[in-house]
TORVEX-88829 format. One line per 8 residues: number of its first residue (from 1); their letters; for each residue x negated, y, z negated of C-alpha. Coordinates in nm, 3 decimals. Layout:
! residues N
NUM> a> X/Y/Z  ...
! end
This chain:
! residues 302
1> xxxxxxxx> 0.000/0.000/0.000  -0.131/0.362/0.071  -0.027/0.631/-0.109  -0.065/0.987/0.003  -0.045/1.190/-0.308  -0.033/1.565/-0.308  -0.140/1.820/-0.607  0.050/2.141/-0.665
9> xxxxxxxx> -0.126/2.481/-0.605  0.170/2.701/-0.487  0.062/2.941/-0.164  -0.160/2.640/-0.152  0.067/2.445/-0.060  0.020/2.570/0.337  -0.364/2.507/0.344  -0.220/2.142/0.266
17> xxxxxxxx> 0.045/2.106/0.567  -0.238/2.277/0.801  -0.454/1.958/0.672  -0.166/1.719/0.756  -0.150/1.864/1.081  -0.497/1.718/1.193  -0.412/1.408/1.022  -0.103/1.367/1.229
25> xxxxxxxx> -0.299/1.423/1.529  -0.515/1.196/1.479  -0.289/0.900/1.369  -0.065/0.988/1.677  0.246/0.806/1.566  0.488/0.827/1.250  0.378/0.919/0.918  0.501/0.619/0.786
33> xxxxxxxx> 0.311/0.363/1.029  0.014/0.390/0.762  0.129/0.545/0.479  0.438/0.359/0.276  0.433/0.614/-0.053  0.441/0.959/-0.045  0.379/1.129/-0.409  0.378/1.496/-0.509
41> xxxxxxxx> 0.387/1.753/-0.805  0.463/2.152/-0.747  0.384/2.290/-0.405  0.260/1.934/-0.344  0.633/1.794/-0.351  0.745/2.028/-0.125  0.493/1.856/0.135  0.582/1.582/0.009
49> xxxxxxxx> 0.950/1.642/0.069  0.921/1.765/0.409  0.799/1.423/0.492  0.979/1.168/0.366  1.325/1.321/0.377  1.275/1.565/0.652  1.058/1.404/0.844  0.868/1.717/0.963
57> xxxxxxxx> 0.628/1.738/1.176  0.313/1.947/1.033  0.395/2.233/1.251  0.756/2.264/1.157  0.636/2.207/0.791  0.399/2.497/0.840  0.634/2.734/0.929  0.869/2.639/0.651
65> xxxxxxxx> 0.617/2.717/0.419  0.469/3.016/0.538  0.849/3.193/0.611  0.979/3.081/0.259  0.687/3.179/0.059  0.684/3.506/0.271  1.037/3.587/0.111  0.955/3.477/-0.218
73> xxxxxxxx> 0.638/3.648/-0.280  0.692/3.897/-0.055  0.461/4.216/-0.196  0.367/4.593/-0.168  0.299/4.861/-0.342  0.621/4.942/-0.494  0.723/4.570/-0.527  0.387/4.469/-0.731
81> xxxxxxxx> 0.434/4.707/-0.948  0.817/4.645/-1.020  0.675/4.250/-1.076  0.441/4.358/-1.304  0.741/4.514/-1.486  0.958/4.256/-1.439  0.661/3.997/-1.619  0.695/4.232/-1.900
89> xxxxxxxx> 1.053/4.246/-1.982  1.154/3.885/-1.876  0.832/3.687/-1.932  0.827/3.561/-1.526  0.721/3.736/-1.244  0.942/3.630/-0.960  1.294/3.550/-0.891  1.349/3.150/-0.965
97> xxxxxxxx> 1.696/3.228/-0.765  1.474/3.321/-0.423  1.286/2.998/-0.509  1.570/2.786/-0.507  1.727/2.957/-0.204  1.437/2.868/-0.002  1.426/2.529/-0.096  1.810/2.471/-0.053
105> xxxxxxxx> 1.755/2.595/0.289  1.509/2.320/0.394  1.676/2.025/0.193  2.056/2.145/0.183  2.278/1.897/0.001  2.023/1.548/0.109  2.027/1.324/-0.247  1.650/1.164/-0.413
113> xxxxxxxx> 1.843/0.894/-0.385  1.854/0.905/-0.008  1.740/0.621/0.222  1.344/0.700/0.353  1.068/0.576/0.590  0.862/0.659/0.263  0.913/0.585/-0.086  0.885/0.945/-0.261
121> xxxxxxxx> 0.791/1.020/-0.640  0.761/1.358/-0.807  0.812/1.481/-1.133  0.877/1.764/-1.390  0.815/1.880/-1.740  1.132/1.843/-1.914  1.144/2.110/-2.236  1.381/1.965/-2.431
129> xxxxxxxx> 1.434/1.771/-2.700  1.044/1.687/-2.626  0.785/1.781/-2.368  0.749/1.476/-2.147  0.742/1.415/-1.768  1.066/1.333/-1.593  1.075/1.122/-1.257  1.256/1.111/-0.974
137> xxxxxxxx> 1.175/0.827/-0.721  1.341/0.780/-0.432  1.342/0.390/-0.460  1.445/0.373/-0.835  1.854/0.313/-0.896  1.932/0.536/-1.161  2.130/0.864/-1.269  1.875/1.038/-1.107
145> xxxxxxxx> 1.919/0.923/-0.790  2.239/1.144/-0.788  2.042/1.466/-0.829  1.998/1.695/-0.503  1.647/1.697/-0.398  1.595/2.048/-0.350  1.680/2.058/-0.756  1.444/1.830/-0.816
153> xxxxxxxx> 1.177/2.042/-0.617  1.238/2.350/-0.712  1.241/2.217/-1.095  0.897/2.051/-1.034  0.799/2.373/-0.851  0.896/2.603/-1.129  0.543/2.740/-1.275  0.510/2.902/-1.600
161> xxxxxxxx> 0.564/3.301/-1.642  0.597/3.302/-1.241  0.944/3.102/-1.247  1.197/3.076/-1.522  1.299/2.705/-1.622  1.513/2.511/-1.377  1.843/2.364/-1.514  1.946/1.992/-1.367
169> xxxxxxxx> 2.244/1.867/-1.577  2.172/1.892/-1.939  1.804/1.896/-1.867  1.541/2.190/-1.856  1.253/2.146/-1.707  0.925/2.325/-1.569  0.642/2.262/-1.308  0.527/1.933/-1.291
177> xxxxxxxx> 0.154/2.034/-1.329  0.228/2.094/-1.709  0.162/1.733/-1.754  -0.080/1.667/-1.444  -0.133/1.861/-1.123  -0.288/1.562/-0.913  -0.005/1.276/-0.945  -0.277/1.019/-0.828
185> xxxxxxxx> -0.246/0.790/-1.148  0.121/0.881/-1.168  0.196/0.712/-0.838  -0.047/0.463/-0.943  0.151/0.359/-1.243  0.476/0.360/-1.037  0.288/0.084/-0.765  0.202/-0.122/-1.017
193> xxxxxxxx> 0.582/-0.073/-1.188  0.683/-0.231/-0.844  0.475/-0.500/-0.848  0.214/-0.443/-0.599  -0.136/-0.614/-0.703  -0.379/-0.377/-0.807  -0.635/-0.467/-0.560  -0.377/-0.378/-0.280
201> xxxxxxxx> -0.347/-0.005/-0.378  -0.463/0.265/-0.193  -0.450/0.632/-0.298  -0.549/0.943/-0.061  -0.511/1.237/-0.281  -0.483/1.603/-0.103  -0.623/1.850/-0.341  -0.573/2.235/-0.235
209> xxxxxxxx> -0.728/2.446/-0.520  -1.058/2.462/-0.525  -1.301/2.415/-0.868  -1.293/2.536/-1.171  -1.245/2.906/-1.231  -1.404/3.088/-1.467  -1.212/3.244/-1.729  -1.261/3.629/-1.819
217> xxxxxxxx> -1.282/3.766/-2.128  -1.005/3.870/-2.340  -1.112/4.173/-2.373  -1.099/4.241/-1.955  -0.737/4.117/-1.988  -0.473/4.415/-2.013  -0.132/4.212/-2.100  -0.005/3.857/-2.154
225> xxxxxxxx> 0.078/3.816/-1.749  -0.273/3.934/-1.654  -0.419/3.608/-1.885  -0.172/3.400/-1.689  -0.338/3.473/-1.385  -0.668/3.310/-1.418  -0.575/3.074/-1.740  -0.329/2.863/-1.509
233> xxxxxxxx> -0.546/2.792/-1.223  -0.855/2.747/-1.454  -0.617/2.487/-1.646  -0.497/2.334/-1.353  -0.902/2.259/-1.209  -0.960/2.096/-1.557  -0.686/1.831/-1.532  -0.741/1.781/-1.154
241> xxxxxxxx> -1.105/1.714/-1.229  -0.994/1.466/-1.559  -0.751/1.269/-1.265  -1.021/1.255/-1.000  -1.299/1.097/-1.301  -0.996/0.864/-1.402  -0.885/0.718/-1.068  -1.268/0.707/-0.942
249> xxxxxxxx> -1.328/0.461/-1.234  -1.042/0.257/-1.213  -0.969/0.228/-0.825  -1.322/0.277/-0.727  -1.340/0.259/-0.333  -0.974/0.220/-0.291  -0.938/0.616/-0.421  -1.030/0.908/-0.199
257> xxxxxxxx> -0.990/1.250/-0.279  -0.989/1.551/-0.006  -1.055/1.866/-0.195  -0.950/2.168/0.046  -1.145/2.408/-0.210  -0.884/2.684/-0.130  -0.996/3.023/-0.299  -0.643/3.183/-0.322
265> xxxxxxxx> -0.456/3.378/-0.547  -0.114/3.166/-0.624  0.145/3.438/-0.474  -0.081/3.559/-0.215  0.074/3.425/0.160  -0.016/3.747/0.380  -0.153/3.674/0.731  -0.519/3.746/0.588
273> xxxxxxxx> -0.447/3.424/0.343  -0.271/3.239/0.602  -0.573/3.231/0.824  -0.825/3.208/0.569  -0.625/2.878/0.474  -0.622/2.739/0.824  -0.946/2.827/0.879  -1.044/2.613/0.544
281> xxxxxxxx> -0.836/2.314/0.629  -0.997/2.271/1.031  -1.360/2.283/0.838  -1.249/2.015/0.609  -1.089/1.815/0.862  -1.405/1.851/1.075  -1.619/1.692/0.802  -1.406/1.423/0.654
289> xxxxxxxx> -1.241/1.333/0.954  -1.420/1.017/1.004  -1.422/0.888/0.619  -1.042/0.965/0.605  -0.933/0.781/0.904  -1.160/0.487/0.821  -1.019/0.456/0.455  -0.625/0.452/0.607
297> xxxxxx> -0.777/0.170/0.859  -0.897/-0.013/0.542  -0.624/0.061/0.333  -0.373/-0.100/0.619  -0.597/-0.383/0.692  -0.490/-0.516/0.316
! end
């Protein structure tokens, strides 16, 4: 079994799909001719989404991405400022009703539960009555299975003092990457929960954010929003680096990780970033190109 499993990073999310996009060319058929489980957390499950339920194609996916985030994050010099504000007074930054707009306008009404090409996993952080991960999987036959996906996505989507909390049922829940951003060993877990031999999984894990930050000084920050900023990708590096040590060790050559190394601020999706993220995605391609297409051979040869 290969999984393809993708790591949140918001904007990040479209220096991902422009990845996929060389992958697809080069596998010239289906996505799910070599890969049979699709996992994602945060931006990563809206790739993640587009694929097994929508069955995009990279450049429809791209342009999904890049129009939606354009109207979600959508900035100048009055609007940053009234964000700012906004951070202040409500303790988020944007508007989690723009979010969920934009995400109801690629997945409309379409179930978890819905029949795929690709079995499809993601998760949130539920807030209440404890903090634990809550997953929906498009195989599994439970309550969950009723839930609309674009819910689902925009819950797992739903970052900390950008978004507020996302409300399925009695539920509450926040971005997935509260409990992990890379849902390598989560998808992991879930093959082995189906029965699949150990020896006979694959992961390819998509990484967009690059290394770890470094974190300023407190005394350089000027409010609680400006120590959001760097703290959450910084955070998010740490555990990405902690998953990447853990599924090295346990799956050894069957694991491979593609880190995209994207230097981007999380809201930023202007045609500057755009490019820079296309740009990023062709070098990696160029590089790993031959490593990644031998390690889907292997992984189907199984």
């Amino acid at each position: 079994m290969l999984i393809v499993a993708f790591t949140g990073g918001s904007v990040g999310g479209y220096g991902t799909a422009c990845y996929m996009e060389h992958l697809y060319n080069a596998m010239n058929t289906s996505w799910g001719k070599y890969i049979q489980m699709i996992a994602g957390v945060s931006a990563g499950s809206l790739v993640g989404g587009c694929i097994a339920y929508k069955n995009m194609n990279p450049i429809e996916m791209k342009t999904a991405f890049r129009e939606g985030m354009s109207r979600i994050f959508k900035t100048n010099w009055f609007t940053k400022r009234w964000y700012a504000l906004r951070g202040l007074l409500w303790g988020t930054i944007y508007e989690s009703k723009k979010l969920q707009k934009e995400v109801d306008r690629i997945f409309g009404s379409t179930l978890i539960g819905a029949e795929t090409d690709l079995k499809f996993m993601t998760y949130a952080t539920q807030g209440s009555p404890e903090l634990v991960p809550k997953h929906w999987k498009s195989w599994k036959q439970d309550t969950g299975q009723l839930d609309r996906v674009a819910d689902v996505l925009t819950a797992s989507c739903s970052i900390p003092f950008f978004f507020a909390p996302k409300t399925i049922k009695d539920g509450v829940y926040v971005d997935g990457g509260l409990i992990t951003n890379a849902p390598t060993m989560q998808a992991y877990a879930e093959a082995l929960r189906m029965n699949v031999p150990a020896d006979k999984i694959w992961v390819l894990t998509i990484q967009c954010l690059g290394s770890m930050r470094n974190i300023p000084r407190m005394s350089k920050l000027r409010s609680a929003i400006s120590w959001a900023r760097p703290i959450v990708p910084a955070m998010v590096s740490a555990d990405e680096a902690s998953v990447d040590y853990e599924a090295r060790t346990i799956l050894g050559n069957r694991y491979m990780r593609i880190n995209l190394g994207l230097n981007v601020e999380l809201d930023d999706i202007d045609s500057a970033a755009c490019e820079k993220m296309e740009k990023r995605a062709k070098d990696v391609w160029d590089w790993s190109k031959v490593a990644v297409m031998e390690f889907i051979r292997q992984a189907n040869a199984t």
